[in-house]
KEDRENMI-865634 format. One record per residue: residue number from 0; residue in three letters; x, y, z of N, C-alpha, C in turn. Coordinates in steps of 0.001 Angstrom, whole numbers. Layout:
<sites>
SITE  nuvo  vexdo  nx  ny  nz  cax  cay  caz  cx  cy  cz
SITE  NUM  Ala  X  Y  Z  X  Y  Z  X  Y  Z
...
</sites>
This chain:
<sites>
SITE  nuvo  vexdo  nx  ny  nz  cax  cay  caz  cx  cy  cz
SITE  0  Unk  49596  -60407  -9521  49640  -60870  -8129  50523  -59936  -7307
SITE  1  Unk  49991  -59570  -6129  50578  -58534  -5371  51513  -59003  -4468
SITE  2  Unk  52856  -58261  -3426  53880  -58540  -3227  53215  -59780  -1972
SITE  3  Unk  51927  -59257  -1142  51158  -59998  -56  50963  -61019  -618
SITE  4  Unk  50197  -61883  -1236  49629  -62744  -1817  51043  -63737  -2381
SITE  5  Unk  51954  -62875  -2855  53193  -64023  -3143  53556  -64808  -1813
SITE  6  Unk  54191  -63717  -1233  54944  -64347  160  53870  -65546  1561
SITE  7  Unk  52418  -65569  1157  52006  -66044  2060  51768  -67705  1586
SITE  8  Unk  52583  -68437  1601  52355  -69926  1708  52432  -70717  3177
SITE  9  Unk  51343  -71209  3017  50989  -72023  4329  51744  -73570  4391
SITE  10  Unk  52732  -74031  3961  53163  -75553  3769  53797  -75530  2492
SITE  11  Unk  54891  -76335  2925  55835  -77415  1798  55621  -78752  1558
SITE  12  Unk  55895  -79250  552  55865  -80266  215  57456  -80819  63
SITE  13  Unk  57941  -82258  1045  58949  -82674  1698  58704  -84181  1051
SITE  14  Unk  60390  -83767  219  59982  -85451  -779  60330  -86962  -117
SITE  15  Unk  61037  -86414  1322  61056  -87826  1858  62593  -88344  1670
SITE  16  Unk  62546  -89706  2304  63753  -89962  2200  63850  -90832  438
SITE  17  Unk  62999  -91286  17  62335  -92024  -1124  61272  -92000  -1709
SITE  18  Unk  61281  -91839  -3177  59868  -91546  -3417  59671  -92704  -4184
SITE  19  Unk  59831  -94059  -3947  59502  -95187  -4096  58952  -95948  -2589
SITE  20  Unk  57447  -96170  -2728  56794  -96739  -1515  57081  -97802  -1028
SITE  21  Unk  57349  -98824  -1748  57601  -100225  -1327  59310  -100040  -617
SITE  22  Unk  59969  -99318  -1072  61327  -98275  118  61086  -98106  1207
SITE  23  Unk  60061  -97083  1189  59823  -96543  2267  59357  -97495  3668
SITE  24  Unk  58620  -98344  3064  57692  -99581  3762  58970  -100300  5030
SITE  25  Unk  60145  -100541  3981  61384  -101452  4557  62214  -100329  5061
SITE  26  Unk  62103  -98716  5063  62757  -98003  5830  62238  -97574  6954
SITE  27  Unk  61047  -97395  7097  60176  -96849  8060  60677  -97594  9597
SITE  28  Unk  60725  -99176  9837  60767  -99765  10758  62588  -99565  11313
SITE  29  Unk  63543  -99357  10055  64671  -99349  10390  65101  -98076  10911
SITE  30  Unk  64521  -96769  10211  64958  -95609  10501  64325  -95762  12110
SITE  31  Unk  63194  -96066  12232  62403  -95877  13131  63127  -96785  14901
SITE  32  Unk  63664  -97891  14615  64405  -98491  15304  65835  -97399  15437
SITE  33  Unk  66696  -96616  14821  67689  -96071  14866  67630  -94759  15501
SITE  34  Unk  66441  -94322  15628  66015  -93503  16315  65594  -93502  17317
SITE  35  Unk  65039  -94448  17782  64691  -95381  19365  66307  -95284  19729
SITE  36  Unk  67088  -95812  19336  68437  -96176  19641  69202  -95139  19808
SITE  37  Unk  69192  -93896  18921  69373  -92714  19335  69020  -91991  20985
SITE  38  Unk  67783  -92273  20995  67007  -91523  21945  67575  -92439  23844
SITE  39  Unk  67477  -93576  22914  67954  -94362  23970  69269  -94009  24950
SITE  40  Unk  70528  -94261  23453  71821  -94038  24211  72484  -92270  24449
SITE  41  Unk  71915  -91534  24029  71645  -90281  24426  71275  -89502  25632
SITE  42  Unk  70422  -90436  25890  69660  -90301  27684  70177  -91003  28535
SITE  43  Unk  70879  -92421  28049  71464  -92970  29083  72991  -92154  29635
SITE  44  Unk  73462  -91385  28368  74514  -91071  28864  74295  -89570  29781
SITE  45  Unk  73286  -88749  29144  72805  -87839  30181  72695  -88225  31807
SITE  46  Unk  72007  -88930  31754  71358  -89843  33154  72715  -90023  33393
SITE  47  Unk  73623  -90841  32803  74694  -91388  33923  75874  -90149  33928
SITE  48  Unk  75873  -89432  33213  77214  -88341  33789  76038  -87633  34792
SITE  49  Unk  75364  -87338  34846  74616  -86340  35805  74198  -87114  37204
SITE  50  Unk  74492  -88232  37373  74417  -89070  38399  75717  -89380  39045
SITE  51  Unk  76520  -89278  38382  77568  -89779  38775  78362  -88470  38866
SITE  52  Unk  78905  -87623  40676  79657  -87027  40453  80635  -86412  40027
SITE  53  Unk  81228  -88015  39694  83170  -87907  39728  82843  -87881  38268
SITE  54  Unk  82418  -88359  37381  82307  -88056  35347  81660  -86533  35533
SITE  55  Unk  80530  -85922  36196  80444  -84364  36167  81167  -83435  36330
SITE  56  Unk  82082  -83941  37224  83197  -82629  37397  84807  -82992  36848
SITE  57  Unk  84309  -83914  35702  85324  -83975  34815  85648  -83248  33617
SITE  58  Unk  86041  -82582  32726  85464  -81929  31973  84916  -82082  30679
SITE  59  Unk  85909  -83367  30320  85441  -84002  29534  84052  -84754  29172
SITE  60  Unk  83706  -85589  30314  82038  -85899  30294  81305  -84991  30405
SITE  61  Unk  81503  -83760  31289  80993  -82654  31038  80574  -82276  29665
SITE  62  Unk  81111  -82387  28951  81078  -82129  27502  80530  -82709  26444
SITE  63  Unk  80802  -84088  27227  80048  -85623  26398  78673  -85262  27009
SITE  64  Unk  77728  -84851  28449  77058  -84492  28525  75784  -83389  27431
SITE  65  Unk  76529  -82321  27775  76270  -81463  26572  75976  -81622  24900
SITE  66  Unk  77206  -82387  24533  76913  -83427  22905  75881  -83739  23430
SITE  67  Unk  75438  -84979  24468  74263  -85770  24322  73309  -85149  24414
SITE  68  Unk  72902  -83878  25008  71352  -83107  24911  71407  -82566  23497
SITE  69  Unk  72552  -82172  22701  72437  -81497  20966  72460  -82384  20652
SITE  70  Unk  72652  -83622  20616  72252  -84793  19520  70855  -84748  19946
SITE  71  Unk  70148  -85492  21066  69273  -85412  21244  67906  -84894  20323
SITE  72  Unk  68251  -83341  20446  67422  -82448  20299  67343  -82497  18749
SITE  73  Unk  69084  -82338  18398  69280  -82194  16699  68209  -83492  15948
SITE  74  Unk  68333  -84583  16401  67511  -85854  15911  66122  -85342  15792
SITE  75  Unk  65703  -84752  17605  64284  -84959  17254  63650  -83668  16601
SITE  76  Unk  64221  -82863  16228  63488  -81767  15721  63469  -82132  14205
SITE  77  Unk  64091  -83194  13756  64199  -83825  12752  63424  -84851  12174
SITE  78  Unk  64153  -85768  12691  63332  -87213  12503  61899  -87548  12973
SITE  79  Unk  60636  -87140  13692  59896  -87611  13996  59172  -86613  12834
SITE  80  Unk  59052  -85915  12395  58109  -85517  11020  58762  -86307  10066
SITE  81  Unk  59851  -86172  9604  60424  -87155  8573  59564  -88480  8873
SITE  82  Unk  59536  -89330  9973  58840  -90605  9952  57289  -90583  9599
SITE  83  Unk  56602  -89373  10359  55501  -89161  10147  54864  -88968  8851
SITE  84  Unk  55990  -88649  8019  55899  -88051  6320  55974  -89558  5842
SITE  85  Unk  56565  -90619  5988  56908  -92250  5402  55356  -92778  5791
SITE  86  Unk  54293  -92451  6631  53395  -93447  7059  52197  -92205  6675
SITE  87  Unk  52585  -90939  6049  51538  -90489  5619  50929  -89823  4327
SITE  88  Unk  49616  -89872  3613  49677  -89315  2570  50045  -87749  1927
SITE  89  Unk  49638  -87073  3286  50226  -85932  2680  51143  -85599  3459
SITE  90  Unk  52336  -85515  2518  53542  -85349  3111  54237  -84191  2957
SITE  91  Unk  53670  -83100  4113  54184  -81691  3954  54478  -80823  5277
SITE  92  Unk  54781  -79737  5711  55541  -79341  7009  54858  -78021  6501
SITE  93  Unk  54308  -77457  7711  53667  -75859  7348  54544  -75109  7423
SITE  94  Unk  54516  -73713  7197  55685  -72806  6440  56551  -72518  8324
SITE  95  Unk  55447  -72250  8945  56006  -71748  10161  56683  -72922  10874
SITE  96  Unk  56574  -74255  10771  56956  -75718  11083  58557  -75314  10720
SITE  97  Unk  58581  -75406  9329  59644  -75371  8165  60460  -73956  8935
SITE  98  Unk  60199  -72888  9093  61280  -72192  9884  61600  -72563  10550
SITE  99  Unk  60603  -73425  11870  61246  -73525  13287  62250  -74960  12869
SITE  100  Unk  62262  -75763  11919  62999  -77038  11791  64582  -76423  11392
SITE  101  Unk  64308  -75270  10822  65653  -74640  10369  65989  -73988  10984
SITE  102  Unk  65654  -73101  11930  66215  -72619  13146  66579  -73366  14044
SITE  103  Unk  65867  -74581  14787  66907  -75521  15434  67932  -76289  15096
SITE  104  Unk  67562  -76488  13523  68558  -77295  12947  69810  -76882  12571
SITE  105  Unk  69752  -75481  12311  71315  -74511  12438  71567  -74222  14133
SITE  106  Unk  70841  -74112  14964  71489  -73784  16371  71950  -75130  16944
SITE  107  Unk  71427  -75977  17327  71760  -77386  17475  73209  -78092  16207
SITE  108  Unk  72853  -78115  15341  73619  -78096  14681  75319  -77535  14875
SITE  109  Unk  75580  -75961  14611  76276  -75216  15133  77154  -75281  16589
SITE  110  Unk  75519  -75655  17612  76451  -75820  19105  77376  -77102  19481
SITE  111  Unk  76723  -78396  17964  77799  -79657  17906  78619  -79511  17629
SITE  112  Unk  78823  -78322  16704  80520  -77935  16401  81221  -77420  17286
SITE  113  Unk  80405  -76504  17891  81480  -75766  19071  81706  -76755  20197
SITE  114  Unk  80977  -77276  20562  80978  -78552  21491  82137  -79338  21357
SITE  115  Unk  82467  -79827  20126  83686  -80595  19566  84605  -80379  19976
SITE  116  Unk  84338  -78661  19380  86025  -77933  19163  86035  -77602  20716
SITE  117  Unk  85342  -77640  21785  85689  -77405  23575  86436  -79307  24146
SITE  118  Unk  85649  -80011  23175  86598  -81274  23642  87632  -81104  23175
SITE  119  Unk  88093  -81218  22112  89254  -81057  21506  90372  -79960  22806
SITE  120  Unk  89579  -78816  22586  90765  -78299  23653  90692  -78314  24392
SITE  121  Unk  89702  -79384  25355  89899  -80291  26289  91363  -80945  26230
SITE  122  Unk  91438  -82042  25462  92444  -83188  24855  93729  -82460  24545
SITE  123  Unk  93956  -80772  24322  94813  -80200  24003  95519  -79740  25534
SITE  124  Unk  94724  -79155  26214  95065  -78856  27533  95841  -80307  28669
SITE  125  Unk  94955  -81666  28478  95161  -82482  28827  96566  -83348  28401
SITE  126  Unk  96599  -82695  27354  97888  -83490  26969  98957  -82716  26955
SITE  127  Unk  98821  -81872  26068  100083  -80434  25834  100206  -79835  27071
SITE  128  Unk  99363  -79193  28287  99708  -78510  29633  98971  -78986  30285
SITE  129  Unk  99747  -80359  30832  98861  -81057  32000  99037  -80493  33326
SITE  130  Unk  100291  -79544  33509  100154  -78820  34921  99532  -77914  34849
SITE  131  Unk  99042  -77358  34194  98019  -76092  33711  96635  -76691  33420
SITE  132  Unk  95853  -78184  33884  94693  -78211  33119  93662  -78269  34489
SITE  133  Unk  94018  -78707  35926  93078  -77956  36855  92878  -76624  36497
SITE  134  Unk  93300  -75581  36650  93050  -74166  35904  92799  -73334  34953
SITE  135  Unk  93211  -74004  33640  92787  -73756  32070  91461  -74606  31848
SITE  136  Unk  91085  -75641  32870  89756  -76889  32368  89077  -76219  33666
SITE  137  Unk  88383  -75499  34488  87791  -75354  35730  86642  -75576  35440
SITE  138  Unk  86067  -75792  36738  84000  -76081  36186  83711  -74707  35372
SITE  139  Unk  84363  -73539  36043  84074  -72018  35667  84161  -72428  34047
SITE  140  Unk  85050  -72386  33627  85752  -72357  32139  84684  -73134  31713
SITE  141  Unk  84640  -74736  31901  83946  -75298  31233  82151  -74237  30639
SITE  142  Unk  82326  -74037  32156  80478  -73863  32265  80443  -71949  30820
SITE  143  Unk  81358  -71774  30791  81702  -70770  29919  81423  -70986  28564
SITE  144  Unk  82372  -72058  28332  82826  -72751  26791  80963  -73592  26528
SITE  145  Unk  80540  -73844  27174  79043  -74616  27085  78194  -73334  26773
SITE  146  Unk  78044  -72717  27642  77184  -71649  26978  78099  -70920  25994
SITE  147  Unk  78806  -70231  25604  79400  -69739  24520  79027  -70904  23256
SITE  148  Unk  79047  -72180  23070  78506  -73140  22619  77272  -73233  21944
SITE  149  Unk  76058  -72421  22758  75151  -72438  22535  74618  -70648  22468
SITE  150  Unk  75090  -70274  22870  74961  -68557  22910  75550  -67923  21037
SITE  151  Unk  76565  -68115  20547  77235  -67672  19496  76063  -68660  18131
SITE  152  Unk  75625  -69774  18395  74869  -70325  17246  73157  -69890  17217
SITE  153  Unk  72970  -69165  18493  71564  -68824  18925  71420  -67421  17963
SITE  154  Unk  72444  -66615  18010  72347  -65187  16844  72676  -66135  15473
SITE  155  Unk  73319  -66914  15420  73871  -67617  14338  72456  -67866  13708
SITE  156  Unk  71992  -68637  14490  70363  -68878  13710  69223  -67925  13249
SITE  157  Unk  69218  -66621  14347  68451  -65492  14412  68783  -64769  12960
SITE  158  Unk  69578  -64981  12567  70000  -63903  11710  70061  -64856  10366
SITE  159  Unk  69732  -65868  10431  69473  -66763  9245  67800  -66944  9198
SITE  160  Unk  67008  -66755  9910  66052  -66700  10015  65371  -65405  9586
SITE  161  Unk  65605  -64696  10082  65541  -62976  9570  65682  -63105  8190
SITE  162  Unk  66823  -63288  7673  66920  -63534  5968  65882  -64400  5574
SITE  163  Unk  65556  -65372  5920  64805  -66622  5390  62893  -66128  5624
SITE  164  Unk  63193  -65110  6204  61384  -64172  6661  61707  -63376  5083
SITE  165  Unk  62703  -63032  4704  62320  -61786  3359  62352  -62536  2085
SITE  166  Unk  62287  -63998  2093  62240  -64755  594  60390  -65063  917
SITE  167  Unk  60456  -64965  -1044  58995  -64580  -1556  58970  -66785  -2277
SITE  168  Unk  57801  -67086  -1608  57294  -68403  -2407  56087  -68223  -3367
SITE  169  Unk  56179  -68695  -4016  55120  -68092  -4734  53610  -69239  -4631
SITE  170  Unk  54457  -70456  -4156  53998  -71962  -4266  54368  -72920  -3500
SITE  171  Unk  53386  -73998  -3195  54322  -74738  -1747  55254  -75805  -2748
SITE  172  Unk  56264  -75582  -3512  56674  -76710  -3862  57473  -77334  -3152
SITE  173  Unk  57723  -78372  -3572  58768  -79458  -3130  59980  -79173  -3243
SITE  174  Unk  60259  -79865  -1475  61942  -79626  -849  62350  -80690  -920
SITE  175  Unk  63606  -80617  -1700  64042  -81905  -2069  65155  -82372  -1224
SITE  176  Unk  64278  -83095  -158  64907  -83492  1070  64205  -83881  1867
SITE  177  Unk  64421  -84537  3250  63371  -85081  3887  63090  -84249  5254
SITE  178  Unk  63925  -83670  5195  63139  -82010  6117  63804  -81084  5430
SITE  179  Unk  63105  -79980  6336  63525  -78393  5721  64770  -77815  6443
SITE  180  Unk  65652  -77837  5086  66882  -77559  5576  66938  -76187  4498
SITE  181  Unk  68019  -75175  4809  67939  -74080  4047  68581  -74019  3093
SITE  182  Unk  69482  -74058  2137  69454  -74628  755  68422  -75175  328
SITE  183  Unk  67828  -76091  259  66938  -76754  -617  65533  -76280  -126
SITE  184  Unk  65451  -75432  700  63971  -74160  1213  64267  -73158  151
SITE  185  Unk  65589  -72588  -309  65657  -71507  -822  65443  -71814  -2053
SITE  186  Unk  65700  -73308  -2669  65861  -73618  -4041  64398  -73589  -4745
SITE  187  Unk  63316  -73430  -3834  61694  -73263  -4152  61223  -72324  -4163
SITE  188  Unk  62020  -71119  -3510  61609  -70072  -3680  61955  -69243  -5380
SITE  189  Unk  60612  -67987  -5565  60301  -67567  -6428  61244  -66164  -7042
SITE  190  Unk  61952  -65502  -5609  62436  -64685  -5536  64054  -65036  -6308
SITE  191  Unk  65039  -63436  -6499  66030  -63786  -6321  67008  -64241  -5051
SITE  192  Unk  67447  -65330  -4839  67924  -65566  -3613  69521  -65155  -3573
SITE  193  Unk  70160  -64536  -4693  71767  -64813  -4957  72403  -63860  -3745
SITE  194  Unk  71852  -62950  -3357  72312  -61408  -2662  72041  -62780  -976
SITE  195  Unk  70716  -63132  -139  70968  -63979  695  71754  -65152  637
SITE  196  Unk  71532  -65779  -388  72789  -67343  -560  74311  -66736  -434
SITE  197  Unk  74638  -65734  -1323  76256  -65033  -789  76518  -64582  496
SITE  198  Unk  75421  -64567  1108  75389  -63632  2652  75192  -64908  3493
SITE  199  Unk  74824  -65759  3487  74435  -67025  4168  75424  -68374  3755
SITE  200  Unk  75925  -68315  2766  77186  -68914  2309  78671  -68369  3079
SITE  201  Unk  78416  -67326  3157  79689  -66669  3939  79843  -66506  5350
SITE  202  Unk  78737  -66542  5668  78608  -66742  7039  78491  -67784  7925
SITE  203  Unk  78010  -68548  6758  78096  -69803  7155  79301  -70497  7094
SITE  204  Unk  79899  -70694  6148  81005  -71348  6103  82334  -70851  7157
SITE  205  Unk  81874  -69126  7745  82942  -69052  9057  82331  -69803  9781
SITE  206  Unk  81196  -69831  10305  80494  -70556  11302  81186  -71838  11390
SITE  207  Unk  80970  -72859  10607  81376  -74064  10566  83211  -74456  10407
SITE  208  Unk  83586  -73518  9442  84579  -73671  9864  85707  -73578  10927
SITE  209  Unk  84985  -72347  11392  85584  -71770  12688  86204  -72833  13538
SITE  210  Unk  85047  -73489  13992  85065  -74067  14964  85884  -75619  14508
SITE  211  Unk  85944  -75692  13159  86386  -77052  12713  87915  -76959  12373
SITE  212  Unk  88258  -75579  12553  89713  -75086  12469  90336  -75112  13633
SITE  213  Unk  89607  -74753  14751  90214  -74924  15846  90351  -76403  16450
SITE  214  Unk  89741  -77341  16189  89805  -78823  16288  91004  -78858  15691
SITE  215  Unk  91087  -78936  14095  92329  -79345  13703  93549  -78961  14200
SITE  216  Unk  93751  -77485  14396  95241  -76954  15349  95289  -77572  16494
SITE  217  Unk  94401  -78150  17513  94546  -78457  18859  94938  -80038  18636
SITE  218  Unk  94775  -80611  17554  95135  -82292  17167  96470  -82448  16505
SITE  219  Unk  96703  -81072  15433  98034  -81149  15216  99036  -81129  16568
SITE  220  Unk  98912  -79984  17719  99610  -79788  18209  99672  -81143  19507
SITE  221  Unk  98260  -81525  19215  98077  -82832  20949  99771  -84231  20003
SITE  222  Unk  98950  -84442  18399  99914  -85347  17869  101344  -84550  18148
SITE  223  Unk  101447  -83737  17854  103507  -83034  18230  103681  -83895  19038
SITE  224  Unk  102905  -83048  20208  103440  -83668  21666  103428  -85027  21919
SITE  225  Unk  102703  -85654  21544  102417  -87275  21503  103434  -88035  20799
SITE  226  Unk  103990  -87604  20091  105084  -88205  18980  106517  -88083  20274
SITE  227  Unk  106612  -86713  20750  107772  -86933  21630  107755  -87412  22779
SITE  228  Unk  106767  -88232  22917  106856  -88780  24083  107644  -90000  24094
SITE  229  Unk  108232  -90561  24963  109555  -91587  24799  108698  -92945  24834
SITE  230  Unk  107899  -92626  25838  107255  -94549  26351  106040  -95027  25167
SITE  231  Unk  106245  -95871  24457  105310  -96128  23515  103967  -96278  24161
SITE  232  Unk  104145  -96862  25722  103080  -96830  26232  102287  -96204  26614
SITE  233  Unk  102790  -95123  27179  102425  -93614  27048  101369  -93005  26060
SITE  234  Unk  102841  -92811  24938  101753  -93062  23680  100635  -93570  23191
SITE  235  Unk  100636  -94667  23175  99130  -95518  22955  97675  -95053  24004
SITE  236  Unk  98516  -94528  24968  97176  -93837  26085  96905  -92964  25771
SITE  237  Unk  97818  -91630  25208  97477  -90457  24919  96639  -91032  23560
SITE  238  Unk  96888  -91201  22752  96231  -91771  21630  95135  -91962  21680
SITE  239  Unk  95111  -93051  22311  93297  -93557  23080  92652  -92604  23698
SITE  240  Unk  92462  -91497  23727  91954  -90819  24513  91697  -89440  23998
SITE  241  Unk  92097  -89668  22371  91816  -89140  21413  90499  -89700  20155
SITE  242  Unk  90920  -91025  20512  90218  -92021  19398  88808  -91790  18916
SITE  243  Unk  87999  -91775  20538  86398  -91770  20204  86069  -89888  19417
SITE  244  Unk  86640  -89460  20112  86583  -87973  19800  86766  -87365  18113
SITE  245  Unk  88084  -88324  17693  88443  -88065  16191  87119  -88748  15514
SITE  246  Unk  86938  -89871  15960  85565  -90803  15007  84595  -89960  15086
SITE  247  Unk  84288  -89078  16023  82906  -88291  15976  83185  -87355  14900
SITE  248  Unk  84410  -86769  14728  84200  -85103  14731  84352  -85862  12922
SITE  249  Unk  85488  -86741  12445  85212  -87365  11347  83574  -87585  10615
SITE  250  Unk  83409  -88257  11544  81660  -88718  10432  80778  -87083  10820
SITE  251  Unk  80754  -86627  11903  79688  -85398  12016  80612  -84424  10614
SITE  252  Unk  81370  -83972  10843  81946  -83028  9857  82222  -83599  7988
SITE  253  Unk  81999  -84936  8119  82403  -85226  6501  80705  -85213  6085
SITE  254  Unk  79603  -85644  6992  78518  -85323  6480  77970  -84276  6435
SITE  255  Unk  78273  -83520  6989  77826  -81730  6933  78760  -80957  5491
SITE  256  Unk  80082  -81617  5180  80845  -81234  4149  79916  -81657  2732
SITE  257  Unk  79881  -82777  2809  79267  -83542  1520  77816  -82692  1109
SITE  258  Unk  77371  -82617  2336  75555  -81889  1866  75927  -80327  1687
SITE  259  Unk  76397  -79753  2488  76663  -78231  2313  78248  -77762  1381
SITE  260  Unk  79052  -78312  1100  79998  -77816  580  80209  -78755  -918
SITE  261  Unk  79803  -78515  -1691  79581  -79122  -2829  79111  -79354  -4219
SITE  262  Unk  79404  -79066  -4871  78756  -78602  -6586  77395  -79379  -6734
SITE  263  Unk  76557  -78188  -6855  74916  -78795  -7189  74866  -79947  -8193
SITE  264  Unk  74105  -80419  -7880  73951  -81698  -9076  73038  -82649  -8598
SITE  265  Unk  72105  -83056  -10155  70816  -83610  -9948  71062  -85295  -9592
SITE  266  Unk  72718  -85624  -9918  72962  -87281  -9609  73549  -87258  -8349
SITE  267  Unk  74088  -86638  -7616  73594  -86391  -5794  72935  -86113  -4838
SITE  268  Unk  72026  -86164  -5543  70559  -86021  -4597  70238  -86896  -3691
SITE  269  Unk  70313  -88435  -4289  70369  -89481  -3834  71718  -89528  -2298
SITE  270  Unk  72732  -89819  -2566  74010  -89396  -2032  74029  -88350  -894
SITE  271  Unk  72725  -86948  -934  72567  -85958  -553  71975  -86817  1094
SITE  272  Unk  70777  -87552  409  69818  -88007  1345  70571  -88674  2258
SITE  273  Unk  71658  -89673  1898  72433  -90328  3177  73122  -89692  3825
SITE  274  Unk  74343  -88821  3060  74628  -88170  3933  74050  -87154  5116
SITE  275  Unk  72485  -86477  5029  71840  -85595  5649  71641  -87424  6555
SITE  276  Unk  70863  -88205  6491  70649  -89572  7396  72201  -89429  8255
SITE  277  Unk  73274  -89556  7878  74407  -90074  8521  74549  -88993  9490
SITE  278  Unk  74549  -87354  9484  74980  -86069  10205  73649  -86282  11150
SITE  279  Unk  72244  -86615  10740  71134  -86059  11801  70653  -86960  12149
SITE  280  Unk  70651  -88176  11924  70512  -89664  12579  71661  -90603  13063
SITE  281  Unk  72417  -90911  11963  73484  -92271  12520  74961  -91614  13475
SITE  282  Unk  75067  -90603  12526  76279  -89562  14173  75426  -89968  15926
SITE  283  Unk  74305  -88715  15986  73444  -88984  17462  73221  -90236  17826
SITE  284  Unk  72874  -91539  16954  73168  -92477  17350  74195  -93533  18016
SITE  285  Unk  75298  -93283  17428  76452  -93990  17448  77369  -93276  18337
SITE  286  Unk  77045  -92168  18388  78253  -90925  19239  78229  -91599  20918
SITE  287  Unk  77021  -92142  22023  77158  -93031  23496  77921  -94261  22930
SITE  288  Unk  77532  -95120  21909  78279  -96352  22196  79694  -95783  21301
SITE  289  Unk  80555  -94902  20893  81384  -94249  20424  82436  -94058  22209
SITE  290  Unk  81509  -92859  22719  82543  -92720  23982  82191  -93374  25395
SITE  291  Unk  81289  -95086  24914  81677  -95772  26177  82057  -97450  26020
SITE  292  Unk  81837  -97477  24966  82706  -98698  24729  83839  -99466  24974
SITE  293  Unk  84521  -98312  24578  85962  -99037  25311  86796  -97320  26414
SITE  294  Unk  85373  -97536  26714  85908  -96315  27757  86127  -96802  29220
SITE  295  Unk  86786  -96921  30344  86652  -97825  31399  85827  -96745  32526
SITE  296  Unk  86122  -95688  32400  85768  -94592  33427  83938  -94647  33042
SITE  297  Unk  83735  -94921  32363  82110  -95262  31679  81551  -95985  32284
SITE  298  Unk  81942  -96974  31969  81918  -98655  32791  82093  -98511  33729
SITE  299  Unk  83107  -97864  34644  82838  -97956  35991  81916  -97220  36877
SITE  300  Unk  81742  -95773  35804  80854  -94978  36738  79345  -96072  36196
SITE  301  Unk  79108  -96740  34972  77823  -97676  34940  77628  -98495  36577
SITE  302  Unk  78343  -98625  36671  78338  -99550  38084  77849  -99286  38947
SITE  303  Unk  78854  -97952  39092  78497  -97038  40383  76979  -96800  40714
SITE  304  Unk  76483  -95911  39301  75310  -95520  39627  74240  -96776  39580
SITE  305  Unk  74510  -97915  38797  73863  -98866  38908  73388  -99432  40014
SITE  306  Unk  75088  -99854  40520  74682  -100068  42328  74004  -99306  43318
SITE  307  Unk  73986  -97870  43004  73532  -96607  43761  71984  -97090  43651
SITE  308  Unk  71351  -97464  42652  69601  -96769  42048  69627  -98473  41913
SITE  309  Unk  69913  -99219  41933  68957  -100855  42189  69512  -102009  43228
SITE  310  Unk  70071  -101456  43663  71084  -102538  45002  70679  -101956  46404
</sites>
């Protein structure tokens, strides 16, 4: 068989979230509801920072903005073949499908991290140099840190893609996962992959960490300052205003740790599947009722625009 004839496979085979049917039957309606719910509070929060002046030229919703179009997107380039794969018999993603799911799914992906790490030093500026944060936070800056956001994970992806064009399949086998993510794309391939996995392992892990390093220094240093503050009350505000932000970057980053940073093994597979559910479904879900719950500036701009568009 010649080098042409290896490399040309038309489709994978995508094992789903379960390969027990009567599972799938009682997941289909739930995943499928959590994803409505996704889509839901995602757009509502788009819609209401972009309606509401005074949360747009904040910088922070600014930002919560931004999260909400990469969750968005991260979900659906995801989840609606995954569902389509639970209600159908053949359950497979064509080869060119399977790149483009992994190219958005590392750029989207990627720009949630950098996204984070621009709130975070949001919360760092805001707290540590509050006479310095009209000028260190400007729309300019912001509108900078957003595209840099999405600009630095766009080669990030290009160049994982490029690698992922020179692996040889020999066969559409099965990705053991419920989309095509790159680890478990490469684990089907026929070729040697060790020379790209060291090159894509390393690059990857600055990628992600990068940005998950700079979160942590900007929280050590927001807590310093927060500790010397005299008024407990004080305290408890600065605190709060950290809270929703730590819960995100917690569950998005411990599920991206668990699936990508972790000793292979055939009794986490299972384990594999929730955690990939928790980073590309239940994060995008939970992340609007996360920063408006007990947010009041939320609630009030709800009002605002409420009263604006039905009163």
């Amino acid at each position: 068989m010649n080098r042409k004839n290896i490399t040309q496979v038309s489709e994978f085979l995508l094992r789903g979230f379960t390969s027990q049917p009567e599972l799938q039957k009682l997941l289909f309606p739930f995943l499928l509801s959590m994803y409505l719910l996704a889509l839901f509070g995602n757009m509502t929060i788009i819609w209401l920072i972009r309606s509401d002046a005074q949360l747009l030229q904040t910088p922070m919703y600014f930002f919560l903005s931004i999260l909400a179009v990469a969750d968005l997107g991260f979900c659906s380039n995801i989840i609606p073949k995954a569902l389509q794969n639970m209600v159908s018999q053949k359950k497979t993603i064509s080869y060119n499908g399977c790149l483009t799911q992994i190219f958005f799914g590392i750029l989207i992906g990627n720009a949630d991290s950098y996204i984070l790490a621009s709130m975070a030093y949001d919360r760092f500026v805001a707290i540590c140099r509050p006479l310095y944060y009209s000028t260190m936070m400007s729309y300019k800056r912001c509108l900078q840190l957003a595209a840099a956001s999405w600009t630095i994970p766009f080669f990030h992806s290009l160049l994982y893609i490029f690698m992922m064009s020179r692996v040889e399949f020999c066969n559409p086998g099965e990705i053991p996962q419920f989309f095509c993510d790159l680890y478990p794309v490469l684990d089907v391939s026929c070729s040697d992959s060790y020379t790209i996995d060291l090159v894509l392992m390393t690059e990857g892990v600055v990628e992600i960490l990068g940005p998950f390093v700079l979160i942590i220094i900007s929280y050590i240093l927001i807590f310093y300052t927060i500790l010397k503050i005299p008024s407990a009350v004080a305290k408890r505000k600065a605190f709060s205003t950290c809270g929703s932000h730590i819960c995100v970057v917690v569950m998005y980053f411990g599920g991206i740790s668990f699936v990508y940073f972790k000793p292979n093994s055939q009794l986490l597979e299972r384990k594999d599947t929730v955690a990939a559910i928790m980073f590309t479904l239940v994060t995008p879900m939970l992340n609007p009722f996360i920063y408006t719950l007990r947010n009041s500036e939320m609630k009030a701009a709800m009002k605002r625009v409420f009263k604006k568009h039905f009163h």
